[in-house]
C-alpha positions in Angstrom: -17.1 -2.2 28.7 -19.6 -2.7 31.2 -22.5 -0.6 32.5 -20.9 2.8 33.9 -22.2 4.1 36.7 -24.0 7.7 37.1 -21.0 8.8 39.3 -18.7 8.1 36.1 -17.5 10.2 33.4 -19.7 9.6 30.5 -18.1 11.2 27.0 -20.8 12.1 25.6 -21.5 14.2 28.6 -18.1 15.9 29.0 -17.2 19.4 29.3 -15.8 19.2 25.5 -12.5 20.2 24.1 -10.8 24.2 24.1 -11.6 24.1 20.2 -14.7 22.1 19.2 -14.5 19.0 17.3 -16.9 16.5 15.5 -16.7 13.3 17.5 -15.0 10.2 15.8 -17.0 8.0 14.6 -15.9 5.2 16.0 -14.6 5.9 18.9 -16.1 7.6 21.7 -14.2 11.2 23.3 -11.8 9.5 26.0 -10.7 6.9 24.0 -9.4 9.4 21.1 -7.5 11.1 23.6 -5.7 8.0 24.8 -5.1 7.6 21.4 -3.6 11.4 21.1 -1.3 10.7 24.1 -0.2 7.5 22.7 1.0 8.8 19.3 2.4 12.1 20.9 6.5 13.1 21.0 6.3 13.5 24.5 5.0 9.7 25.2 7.3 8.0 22.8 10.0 10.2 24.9 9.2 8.5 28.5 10.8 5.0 27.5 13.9 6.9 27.9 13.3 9.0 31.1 14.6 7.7 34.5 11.8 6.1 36.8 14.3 5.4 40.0 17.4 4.2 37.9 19.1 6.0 35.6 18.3 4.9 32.1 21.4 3.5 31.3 22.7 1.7 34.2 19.7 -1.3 32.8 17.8 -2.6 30.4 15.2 -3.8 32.9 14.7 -1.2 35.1 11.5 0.7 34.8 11.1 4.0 32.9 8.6 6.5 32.7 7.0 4.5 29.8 7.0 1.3 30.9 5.5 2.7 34.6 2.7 4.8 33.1 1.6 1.5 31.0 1.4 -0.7 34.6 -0.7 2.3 35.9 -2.8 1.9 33.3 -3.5 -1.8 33.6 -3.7 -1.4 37.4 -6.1 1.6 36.4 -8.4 0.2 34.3 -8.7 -3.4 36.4 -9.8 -0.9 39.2 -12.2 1.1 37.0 -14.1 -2.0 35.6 -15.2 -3.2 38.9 -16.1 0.4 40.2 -18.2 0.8 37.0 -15.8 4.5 35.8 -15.2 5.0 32.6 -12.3 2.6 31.6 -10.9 4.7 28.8 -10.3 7.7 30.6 -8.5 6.5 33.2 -5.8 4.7 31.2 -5.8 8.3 29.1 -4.6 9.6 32.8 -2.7 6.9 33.3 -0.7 7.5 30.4 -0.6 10.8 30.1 0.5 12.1 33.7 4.0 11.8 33.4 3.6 13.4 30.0 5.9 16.4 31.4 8.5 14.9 33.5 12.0 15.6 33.2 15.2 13.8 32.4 16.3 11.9 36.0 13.5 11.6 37.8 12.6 13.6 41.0 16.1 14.8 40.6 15.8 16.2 37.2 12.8 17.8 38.7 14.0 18.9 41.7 16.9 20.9 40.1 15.4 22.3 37.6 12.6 23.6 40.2 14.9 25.2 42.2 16.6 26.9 38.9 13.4 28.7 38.2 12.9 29.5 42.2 16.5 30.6 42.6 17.6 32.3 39.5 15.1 34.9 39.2 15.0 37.4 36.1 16.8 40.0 35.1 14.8 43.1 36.2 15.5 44.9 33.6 15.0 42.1 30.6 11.6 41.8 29.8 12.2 38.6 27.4 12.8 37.3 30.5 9.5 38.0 32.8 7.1 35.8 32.8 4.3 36.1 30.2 0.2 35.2 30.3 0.6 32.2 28.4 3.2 30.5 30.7 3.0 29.1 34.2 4.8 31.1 37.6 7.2 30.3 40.1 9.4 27.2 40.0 8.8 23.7 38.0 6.3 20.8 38.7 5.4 18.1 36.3 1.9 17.6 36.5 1.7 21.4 35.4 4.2 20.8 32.8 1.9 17.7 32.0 -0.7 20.0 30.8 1.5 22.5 29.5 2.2 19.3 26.9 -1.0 18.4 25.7 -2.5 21.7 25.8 0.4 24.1 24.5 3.6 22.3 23.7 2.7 19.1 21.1 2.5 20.2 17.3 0.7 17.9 15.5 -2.1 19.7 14.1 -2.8 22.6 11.6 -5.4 24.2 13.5 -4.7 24.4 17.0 -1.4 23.7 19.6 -1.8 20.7 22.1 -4.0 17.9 21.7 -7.0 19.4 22.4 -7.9 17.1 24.7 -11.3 16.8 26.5 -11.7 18.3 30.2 -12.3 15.4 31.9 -8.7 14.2 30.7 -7.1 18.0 31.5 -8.3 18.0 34.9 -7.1 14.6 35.8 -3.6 15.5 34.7 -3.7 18.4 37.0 -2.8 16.5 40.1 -1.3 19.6 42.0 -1.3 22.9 41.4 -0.2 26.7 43.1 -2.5 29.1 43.9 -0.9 31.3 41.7 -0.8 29.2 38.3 -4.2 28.3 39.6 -5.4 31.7 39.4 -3.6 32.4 35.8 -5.6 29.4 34.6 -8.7 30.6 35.7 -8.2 34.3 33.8 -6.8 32.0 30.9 -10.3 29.8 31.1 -12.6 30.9 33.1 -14.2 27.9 35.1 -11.6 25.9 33.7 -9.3 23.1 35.0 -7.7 25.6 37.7 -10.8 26.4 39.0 -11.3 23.2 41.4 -8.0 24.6 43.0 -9.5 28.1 43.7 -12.8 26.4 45.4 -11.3 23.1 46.9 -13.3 20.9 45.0 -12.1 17.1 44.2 -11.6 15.8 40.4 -13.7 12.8 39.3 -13.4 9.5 40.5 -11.5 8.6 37.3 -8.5 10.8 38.0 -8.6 10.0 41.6 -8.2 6.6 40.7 -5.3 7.1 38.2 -3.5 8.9 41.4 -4.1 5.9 43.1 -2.6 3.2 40.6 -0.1 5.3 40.5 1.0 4.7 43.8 0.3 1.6 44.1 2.1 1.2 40.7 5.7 2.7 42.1 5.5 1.3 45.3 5.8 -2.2 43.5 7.7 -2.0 41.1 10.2 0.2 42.9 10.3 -3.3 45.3 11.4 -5.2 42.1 13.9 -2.6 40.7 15.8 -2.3 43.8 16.0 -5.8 45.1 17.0 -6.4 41.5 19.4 -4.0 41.6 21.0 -5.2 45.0 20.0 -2.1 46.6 17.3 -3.5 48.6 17.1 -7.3 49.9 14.2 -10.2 50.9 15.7 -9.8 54.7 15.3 -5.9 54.4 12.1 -6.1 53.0 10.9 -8.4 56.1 10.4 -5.5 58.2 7.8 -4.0 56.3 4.4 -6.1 56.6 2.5 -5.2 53.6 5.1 -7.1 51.7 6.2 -9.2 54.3 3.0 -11.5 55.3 2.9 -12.4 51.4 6.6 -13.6 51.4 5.9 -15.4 54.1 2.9 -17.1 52.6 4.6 -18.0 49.1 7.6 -19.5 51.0 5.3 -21.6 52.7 3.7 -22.8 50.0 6.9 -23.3 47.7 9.5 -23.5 49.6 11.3 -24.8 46.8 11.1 -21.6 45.0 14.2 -19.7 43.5 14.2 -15.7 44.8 13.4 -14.4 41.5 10.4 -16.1 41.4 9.5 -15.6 45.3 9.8 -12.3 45.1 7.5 -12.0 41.7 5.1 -14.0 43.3 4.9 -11.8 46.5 5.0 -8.5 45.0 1.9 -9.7 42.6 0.0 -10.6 45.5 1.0 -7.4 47.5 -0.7 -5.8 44.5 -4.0 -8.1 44.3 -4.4 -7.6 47.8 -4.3 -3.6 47.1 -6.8 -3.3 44.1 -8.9 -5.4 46.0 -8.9 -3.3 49.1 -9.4 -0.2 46.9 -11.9 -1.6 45.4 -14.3 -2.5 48.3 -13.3 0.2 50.5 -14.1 3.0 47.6 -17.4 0.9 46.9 -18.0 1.3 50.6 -17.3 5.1 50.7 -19.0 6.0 47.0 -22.0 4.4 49.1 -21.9 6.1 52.2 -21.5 9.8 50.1 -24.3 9.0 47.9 -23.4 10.8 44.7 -25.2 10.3 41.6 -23.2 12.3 39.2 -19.5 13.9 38.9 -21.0 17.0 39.6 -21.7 15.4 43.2 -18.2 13.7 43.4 -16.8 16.9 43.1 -18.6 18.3 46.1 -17.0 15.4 48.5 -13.6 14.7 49.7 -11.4 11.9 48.0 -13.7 9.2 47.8 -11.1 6.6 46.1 -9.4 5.2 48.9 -7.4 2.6 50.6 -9.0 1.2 54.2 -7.8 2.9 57.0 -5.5 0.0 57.9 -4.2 -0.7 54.5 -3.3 3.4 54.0 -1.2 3.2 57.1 0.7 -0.2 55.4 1.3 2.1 51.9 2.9 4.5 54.6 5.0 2.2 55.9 6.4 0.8 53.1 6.7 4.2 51.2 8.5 5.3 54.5 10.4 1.8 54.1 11.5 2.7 50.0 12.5 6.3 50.8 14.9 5.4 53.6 16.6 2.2 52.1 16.3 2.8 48.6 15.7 6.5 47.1 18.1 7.9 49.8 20.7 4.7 49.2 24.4 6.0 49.0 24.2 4.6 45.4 21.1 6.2 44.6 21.9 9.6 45.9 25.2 9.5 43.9 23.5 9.2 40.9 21.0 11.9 41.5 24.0 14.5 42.6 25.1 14.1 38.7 21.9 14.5 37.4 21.1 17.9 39.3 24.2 19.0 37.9 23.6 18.1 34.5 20.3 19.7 34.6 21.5 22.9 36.6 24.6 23.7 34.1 22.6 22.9 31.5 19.7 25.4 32.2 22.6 28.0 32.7 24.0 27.9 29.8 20.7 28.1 27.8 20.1 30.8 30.1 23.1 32.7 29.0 23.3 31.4 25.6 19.9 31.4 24.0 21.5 30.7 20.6 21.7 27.0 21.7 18.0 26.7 22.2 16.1 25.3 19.7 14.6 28.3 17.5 10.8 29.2 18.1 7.9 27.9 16.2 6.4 30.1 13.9 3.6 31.7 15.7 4.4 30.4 19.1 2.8 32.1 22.1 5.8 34.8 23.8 7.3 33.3 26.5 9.8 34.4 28.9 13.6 32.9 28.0 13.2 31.3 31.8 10.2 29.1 30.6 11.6 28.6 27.3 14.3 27.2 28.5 12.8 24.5 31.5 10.4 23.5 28.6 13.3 22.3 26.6 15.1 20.5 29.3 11.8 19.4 30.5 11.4 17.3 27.2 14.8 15.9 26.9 14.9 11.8 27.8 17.8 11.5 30.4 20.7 10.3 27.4 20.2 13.3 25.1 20.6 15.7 28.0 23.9 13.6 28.8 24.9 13.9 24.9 24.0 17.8 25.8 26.0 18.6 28.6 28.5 16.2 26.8 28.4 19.0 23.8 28.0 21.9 26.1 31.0 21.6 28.6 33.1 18.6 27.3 32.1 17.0 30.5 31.0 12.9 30.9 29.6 12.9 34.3 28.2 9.5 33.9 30.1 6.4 33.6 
């Protein structure tokens, strides 16, 4: 790896882990826990949850596996020219998805508004919410940490994966002032505090937000002109991709579309890590910082240029209009909010289906029970679910 920088995450400086370790010996701290996400239930999981397309409408679509692994690759190219600490990021990388639902945004959506909608019985207390357990509705990057810190059972002497802080915090994209506030009492100074005091993560996790963009946004280009969703002629109105069609068809004009548009797309992508790259340079520069501690003080200093954030725009702008809100697309997603809605009703009513409680869990409320065990289903076992549940096949 080469020489990090003093504005990097350096393991042996790192906050530690909830429940102190020895260190490996041959392995330093953000390495073993890309090694923890990598052999946990909820990662093998992802290669079956829905990125855009459902999971069994193709075999070559993208899934939440196969998407977290090109954030990673885009993460770490990134990282190695900034001088941040290469293992961490693709830790991020692979973990931030760690606690998405079945369906995609749809999945999440609906079972968001469950939790928001449905509230609890005043007068069941299994079914308030508890200290251990997050408030309000649903959002994955919380339910991201929720995995790795609470919900994986691997090992004898504590829940989670005990991961280090630096690898917490970046898998806390977002968070409510609320849950916020019941991390902080939970751990005080903790990864909720930079909520509470509007402080930026490190440079490594604001990086693996950014390859995650830049990640969908391609890819999503690939899936749905390989779908026949979107087409080259569509995609001509949006320059970011546009210019480098235009170039490759120059050059080959000979070239068959499958291979034009895998040649455009990659360049669309060089031509973003590279801009990344020198405009972050330009701004780690101008801020000065000489540790994380510093970082942490500044706004977002991974960044697009000016001109190349307003082409992202355009071309997310572009994706939501032609592709995530396409007739077939939005079809689609209607069946999965309803799969995920009757299924989290009839948990609710009927705990008995739930899986039974560990042994020593933390109490949680029935509510929370219940969205963490939708939340881990891959998209076909909650169709064999709601198969089970209701005799209904909502999904050709």
């Amino acid at each position: 790896m080469p020489e990090l920088q003093p504005y990097a995450c350096h393991p042996e400086r790192s906050r530690g882990r909830r429940y102190p370790q020895a260190p490996a010996p041959t392995r330093n701290d953000f390495q073993r826990d890309r090694d923890r996400v990598i052999h946990s239930s909820a990662f093998r999981r992802l290669v079956y949850k829905t990125q855009v397309f459902l999971n069994h409408e193709g075999d070559l679509f993208r899934t939440r596996l196969t998407h977290s692994l090109e954030v990673a690759q885009l993460g770490r190219s990134i990282a190695r020219a900034l001088g941040l600490h290469e293992d961490l990021v693709e830790a991020l990388a692979l973990a931030h998805d760690l606690g998405h639902t079945p369906f995609g945004h749809a999945g999440q959506d609906a079972l968001n508004a469950c939790l928001h909608q449905l509230p609890p019985e005043p007068d069941a207390p299994e079914d308030q919410p508890t200290p251990h357990e997050p408030v309000g509705g649903f959002e994955h990057n919380l339910q991201s940490l929720r995995v790795v810190d609470t919900l994986e059972q691997r090992y004898p002497d504590f829940d989670g994966l005990n991961l280090c802080f630096e690898t917490r915090e970046g898998i806390l994209k977002h968070c409510s002032r609320a849950n916020a506030e019941r991390l902080q009492q939970l751990e005080p100074g903790g990864v909720g505090a930079r909520f509470l005091l509007g402080h930026a993560p490190s440079l490594e996790a604001q990086l693996a937000n950014l390859a995650d963009e830049i990640a969908y946004n391609a890819h999503d280009i690939d899936d749905g002109v390989r779908s026949g969703l979107l087409t080259l002629e569509q995609l001509g109105e949006v320059e970011l991709f546009e210019r480098h069609l235009r170039a490759v068809r120059q050059q080959y004009p000979a070239l068959n579309a499958k291979r034009l548009l895998y040649e455009a797309i990659r360049r669309m992508l060089t031509e973003q890590v590279y801009d990344v790259i020198d405009a972050s340079r330009a701004a780690i520069a101008e801020a000065g910082v000489q540790s994380v501690d510093e970082v942490r003080l500044c706004p977002p200093l991974l960044r697009f240029s000016a001109p190349m954030r307003a082409q992202t725009g355009a071309l997310k702008r572009f994706l939501m209009a032609q592709l995530y809100r396409h007739p077939q697309v939005l079809a689609q997603t209607e069946r999965a909010r309803l799969v995920v809605t009757e299924l989290y009703l009839i948990y609710h009513q009927d705990p008995r289906q739930l899986p039974a409680q560990a042994p020593g869990a933390l109490p949680i409320s029935l509510r929370r029970r219940v969205a963490d065990h939708i939340a881990g289903m891959t998209d076909r076992y909650a169709m064999r679910e709601h198969l089970r549940l209701t005799g209904q096949s909502l999904f050709d």
